[in-house]
VOPAGU-2260 file (C-alpha; in pm, 1 decimal, decimal comma):
REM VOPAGU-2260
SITE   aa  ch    i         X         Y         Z
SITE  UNK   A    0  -12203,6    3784,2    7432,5
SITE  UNK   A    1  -12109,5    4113,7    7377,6
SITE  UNK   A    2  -12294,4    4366,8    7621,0
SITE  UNK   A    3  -12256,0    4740,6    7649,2
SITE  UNK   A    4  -12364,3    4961,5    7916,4
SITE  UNK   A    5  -12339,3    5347,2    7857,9
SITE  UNK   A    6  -12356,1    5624,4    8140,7
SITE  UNK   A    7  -12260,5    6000,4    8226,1
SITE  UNK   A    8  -12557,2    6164,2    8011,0
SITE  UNK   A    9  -12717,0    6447,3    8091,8
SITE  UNK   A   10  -12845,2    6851,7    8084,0
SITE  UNK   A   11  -12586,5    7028,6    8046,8
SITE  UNK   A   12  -12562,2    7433,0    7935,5
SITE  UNK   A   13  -12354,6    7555,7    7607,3
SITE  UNK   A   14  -12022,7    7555,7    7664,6
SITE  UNK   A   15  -12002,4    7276,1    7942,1
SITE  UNK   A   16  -11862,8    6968,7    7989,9
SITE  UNK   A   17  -11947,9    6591,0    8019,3
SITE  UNK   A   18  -11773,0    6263,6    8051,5
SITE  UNK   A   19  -11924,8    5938,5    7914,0
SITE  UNK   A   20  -11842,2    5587,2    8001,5
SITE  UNK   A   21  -11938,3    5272,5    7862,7
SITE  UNK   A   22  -11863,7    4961,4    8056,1
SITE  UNK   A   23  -11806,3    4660,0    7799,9
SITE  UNK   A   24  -11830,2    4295,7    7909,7
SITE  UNK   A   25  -11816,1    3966,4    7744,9
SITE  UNK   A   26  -11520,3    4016,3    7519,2
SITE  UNK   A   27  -11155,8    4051,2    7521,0
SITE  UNK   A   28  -11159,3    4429,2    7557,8
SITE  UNK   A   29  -10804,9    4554,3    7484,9
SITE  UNK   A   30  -10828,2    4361,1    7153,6
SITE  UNK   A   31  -11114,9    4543,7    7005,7
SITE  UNK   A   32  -11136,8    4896,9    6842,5
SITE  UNK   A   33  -11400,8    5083,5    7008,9
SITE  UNK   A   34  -11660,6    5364,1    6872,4
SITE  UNK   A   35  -11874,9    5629,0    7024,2
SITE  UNK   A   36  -12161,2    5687,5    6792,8
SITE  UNK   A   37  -12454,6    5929,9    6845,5
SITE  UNK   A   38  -12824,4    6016,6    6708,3
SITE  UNK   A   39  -12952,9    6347,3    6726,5
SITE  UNK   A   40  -13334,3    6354,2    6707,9
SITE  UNK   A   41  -13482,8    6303,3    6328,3
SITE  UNK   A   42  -13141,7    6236,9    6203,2
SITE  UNK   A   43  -12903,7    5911,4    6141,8
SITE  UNK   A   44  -12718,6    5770,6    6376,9
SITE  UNK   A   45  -12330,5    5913,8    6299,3
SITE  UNK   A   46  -12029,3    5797,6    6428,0
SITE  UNK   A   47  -11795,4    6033,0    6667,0
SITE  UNK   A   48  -11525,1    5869,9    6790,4
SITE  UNK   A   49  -11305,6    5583,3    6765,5
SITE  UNK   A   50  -11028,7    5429,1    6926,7
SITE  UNK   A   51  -10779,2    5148,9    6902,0
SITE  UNK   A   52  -10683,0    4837,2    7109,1
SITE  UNK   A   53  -10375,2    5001,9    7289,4
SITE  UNK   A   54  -10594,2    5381,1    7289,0
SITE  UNK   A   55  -10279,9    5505,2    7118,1
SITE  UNK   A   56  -10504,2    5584,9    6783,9
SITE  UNK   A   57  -10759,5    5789,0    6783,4
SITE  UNK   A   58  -11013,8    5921,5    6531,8
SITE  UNK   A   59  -11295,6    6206,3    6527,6
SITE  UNK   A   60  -11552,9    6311,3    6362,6
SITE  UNK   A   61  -11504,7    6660,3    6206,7
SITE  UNK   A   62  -11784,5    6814,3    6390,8
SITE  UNK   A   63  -11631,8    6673,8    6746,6
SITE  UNK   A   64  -11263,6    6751,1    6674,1
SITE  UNK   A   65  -11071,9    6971,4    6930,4
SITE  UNK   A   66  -11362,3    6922,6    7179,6
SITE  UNK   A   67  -11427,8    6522,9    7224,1
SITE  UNK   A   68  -11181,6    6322,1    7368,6
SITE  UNK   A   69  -11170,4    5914,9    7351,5
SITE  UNK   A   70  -11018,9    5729,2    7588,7
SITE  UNK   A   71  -11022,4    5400,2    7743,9
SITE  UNK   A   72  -10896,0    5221,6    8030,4
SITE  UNK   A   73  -10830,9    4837,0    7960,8
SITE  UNK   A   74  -10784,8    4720,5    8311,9
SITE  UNK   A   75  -11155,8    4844,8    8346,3
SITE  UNK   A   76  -11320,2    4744,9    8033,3
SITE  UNK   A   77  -11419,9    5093,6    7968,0
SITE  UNK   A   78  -11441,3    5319,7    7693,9
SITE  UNK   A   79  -11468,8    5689,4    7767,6
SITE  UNK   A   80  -11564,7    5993,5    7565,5
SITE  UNK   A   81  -11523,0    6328,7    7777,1
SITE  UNK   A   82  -11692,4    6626,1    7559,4
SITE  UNK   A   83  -11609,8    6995,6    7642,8
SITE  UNK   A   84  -11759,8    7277,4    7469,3
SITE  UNK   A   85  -12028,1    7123,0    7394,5
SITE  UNK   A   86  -12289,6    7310,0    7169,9
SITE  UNK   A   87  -12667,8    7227,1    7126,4
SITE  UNK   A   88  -12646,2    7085,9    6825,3
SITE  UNK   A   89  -12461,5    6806,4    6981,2
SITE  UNK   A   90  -12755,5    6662,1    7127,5
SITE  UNK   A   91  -12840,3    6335,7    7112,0
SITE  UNK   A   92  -12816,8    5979,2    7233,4
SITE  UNK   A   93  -12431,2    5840,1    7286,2
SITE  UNK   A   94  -12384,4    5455,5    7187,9
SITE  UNK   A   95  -12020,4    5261,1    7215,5
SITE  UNK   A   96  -12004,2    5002,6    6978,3
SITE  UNK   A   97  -11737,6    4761,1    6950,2
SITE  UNK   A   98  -11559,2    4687,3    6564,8
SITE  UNK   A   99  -11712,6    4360,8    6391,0
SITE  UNK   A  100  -12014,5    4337,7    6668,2
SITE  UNK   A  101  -12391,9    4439,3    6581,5
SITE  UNK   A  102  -12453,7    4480,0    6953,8
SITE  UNK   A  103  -12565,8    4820,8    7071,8
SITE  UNK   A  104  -12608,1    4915,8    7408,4
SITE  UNK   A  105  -12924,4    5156,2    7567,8
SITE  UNK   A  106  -12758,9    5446,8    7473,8
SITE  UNK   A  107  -12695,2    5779,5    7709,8
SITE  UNK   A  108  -12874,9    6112,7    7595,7
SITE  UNK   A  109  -12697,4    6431,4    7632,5
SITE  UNK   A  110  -12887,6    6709,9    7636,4
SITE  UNK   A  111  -12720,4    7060,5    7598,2
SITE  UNK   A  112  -12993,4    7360,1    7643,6
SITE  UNK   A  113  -13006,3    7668,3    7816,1
């Protein structure tokens, strides 16, 4: 069964950094894309991020690009998505997802406010 277990939220001022991870078990990692998704409060969940098997393809959102990085290591069954710059509209709770699975972790809100 798949199971995904997200981490590294936070409160965090404008401009500042954060590094989320998301542990994945239950699977053959390195043979899965992987996604970061978020949702912002009142608004539809939206997808960020995504990476392939090897984590030599990447993808990102417009709104992310230049300030999000994906990443994963395989050896450790874990995703990551380390954000710099990061704005107040980009507030919300962070979800990894893995391609072809309905199975969504608890989610890890980041919170950036003065």
């Amino acid at each position: 069964q798949v199971q995904l277990v997200e981490s590294g939220g936070g409160l965090v001022q404008p401009g500042g950094s954060l590094r989320l991870s998301c542990a994945a078990s239950g699977f053959t990692f390195s043979s899965y894309l992987m996604h970061w998704y978020r949702q912002a409060p009142g608004k539809e969940r939206e997808e960020v991020a995504t990476i392939g098997g090897t984590g030599r393809s990447t993808s990102y959102a417009d709104s992310v690009k230049g300030r999000f990085t994906i990443s994963r290591d395989n050896a450790k069954n874990t995703v990551y998505l380390q954000m710099n710059n990061l704005k107040p509209e980009d507030t919300a709770v962070y979800y990894c997802k893995r391609l072809g699975s309905n199975n969504w972790g608890q989610g890890t809100l980041v919170n950036v406010s003065s």
